[in-house]
N, C-alpha and C positions, 0 to 999 in steps of 0.2 A: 596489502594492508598488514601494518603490524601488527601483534598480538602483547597485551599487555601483561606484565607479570606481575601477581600479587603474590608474597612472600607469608607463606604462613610461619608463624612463630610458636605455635605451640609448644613444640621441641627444645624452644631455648626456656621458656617459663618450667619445663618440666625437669630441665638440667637445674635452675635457680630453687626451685622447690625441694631437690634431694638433698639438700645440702641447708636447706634454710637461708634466711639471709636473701640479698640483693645481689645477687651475683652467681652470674652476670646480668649485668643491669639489661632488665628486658627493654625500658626505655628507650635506652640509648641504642641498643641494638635495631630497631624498628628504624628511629631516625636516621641510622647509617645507611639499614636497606635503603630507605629515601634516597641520600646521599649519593649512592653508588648506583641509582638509577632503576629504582623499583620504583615501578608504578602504582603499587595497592602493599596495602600489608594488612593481612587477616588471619583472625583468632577465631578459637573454635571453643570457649567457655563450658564446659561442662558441670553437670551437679555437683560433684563431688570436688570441683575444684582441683584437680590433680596437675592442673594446670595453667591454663589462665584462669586468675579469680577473678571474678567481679569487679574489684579494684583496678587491675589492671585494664578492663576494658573501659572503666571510667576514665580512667590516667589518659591511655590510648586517646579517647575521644575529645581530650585537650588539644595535641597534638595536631589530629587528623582529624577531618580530609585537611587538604590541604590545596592548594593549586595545580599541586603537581604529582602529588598521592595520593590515594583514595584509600579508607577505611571501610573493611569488610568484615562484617560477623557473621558466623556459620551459626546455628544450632537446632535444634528441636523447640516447635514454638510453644514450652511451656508458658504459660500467667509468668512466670517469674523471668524468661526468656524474653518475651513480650519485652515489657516494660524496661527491663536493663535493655534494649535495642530502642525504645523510644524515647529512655532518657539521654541517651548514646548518641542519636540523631548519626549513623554512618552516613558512608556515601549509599552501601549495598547491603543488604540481608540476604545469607543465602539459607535458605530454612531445608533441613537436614534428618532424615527419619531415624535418628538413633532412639535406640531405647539408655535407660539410665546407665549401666554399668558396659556398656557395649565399648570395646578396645579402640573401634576407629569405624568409621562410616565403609559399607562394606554395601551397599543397596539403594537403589532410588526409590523414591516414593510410591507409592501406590495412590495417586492424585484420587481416583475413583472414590478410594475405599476414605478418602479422607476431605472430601471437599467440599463439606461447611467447615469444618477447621481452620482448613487451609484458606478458602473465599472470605472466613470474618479476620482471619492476621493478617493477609494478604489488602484488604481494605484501609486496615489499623495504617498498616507501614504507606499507603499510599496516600492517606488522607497528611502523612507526616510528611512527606516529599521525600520517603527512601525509595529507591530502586531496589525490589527484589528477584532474585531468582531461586530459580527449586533446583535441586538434589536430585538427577532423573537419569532413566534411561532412555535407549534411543526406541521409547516402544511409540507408535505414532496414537494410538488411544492414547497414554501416557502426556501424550505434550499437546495432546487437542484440550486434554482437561487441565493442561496446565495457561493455557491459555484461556479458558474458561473462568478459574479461581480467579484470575486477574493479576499472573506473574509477569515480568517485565523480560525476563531472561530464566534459562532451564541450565545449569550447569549440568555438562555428560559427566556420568561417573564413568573414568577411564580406568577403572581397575584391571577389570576385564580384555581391556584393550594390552594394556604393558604386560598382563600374564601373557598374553597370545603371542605379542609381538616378541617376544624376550624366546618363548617355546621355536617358536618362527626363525629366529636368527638361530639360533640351536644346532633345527635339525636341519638347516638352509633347506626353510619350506619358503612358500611364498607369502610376503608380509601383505598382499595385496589386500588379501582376505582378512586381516583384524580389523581395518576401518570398513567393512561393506557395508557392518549393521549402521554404523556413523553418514556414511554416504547418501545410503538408500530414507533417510530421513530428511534431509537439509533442506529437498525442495517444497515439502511441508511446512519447515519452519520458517523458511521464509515467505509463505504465503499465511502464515499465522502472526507475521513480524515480531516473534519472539529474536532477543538476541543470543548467543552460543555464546556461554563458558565452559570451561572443563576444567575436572582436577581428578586426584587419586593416582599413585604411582607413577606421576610423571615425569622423566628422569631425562639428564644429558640424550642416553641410548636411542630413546622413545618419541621425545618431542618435536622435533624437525619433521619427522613423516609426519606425525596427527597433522602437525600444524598444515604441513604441506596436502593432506586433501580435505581440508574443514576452511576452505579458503574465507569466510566470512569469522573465525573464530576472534571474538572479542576480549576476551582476557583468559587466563590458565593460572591456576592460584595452585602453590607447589610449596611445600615445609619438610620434610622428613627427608626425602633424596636431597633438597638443597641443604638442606644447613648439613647435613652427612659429607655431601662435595665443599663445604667451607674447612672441613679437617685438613682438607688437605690440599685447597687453593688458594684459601681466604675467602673472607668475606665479599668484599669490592671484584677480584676477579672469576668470582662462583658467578654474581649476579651478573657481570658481564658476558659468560659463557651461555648461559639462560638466555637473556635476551636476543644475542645473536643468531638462538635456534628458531626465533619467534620475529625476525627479521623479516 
């Protein structure tokens, strides 16, 4: 099975922001993702705006979904979060534990400590015909209670994984052991019939192994290593080197 790639964009809105102005037109960049055979393109809106604003994920949700691309928004389910996703109408939500000023999502959820929250947005996005999934680790309390709230899909935070696996190739330890905690999970989830996303530090380096023992993995949403490999690939042949990891 293939693994679908969503192209996060943050990075290019946050290059257009230092500079003011429209450029690079984050628009156009998203429809090329399209173009060049991305499968998803999502944004991660934050309060302060330091990156995509509001407007842009209004704009975005002109565009997307689309037939052949799907639109995903990350964030923290503030009141104000909420409703920019339900006027948004995505294909996906994937709801996200950061607190306000927080640099980049670094933790999954703590579903337990948080599930009326999670169970009354989780209802909201469901009664709208979004597909959601959570921000998680691979702890199995964790994704019992994410199946609980009423999530559709549990994205792995692989942060932890690419530090391991990166140490791993290093000290030529063996890489076998950064997917076990991923592994020793799966036959839970699929008897939970949640579906498997991942993201966080996902790189050329890294991808191909996860991909290769998370055999049901359903999409992997990547912004910071990929648009860093379009400096110095392009754009059309970055997203082609991606996909073919996810073959």
């Amino acid at each position: 099975m293939s693994t679908k790639l969503s192209v996060n964009i943050n990075k290019i809105a946050l290059l257009r922001n230092a500079r003011g102005g429209m450029v690079p037109d984050l628009l156009q960049f998203a429809k090329d993702c399209a173009a060049f055979g991305a499968d998803g393109i999502t944004v991660h809106p934050r309060q302060d705006e330091r990156h995509i604003t509001r407007r842009d994920v209004r704009d975005l949700a002109q565009i997307f979904p689309s037939s052949n691309c799907e639109f995903n928004i990350e964030g923290y389910p503030s009141l104000d979060f909420v409703r920019l996703v339900l006027d948004a109408k995505p294909s996906q939500v994937t709801l996200v534990p950061d607190t306000v000023n927080q640099l980049t999502s670094d933790h999954g959820w703590d579903v337990k400590a948080n599930f009326k929250l999670l169970k009354e947005v989780l209802y909201e996005f469901h009664l709208a015909g979004i597909r959601s999934s959570l921000f998680i680790e691979a702890d199995p309390i964790q994704l019992e209670a994410a199946k609980e709230v009423g999530a559709d899909r549990i994205e792995f935070y692989t942060g932890p994984y690419a530090e391991a696996y990166y140490d791993a190739r290093r000290h030529m330890q063996d890489v076998n052991k950064t997917v076990e905690k991923f592994k020793s999970v799966l036959s839970l989830i699929e008897e939970l019939e949640l579906g498997i996303n991942a993201g966080h530090d996902l790189n050329l380096d890294n991808l191909k192994f996860f991909k290769a023992n998370i055999p049901n993995l359903l999409e992997v949403s990547i912004g910071q290593a990929l648009v860093r490999d379009c400096l110095y690939y392009g754009l059309e042949n970055t997203i082609q080197m991606y996909k073919r990891e996810l073959a």
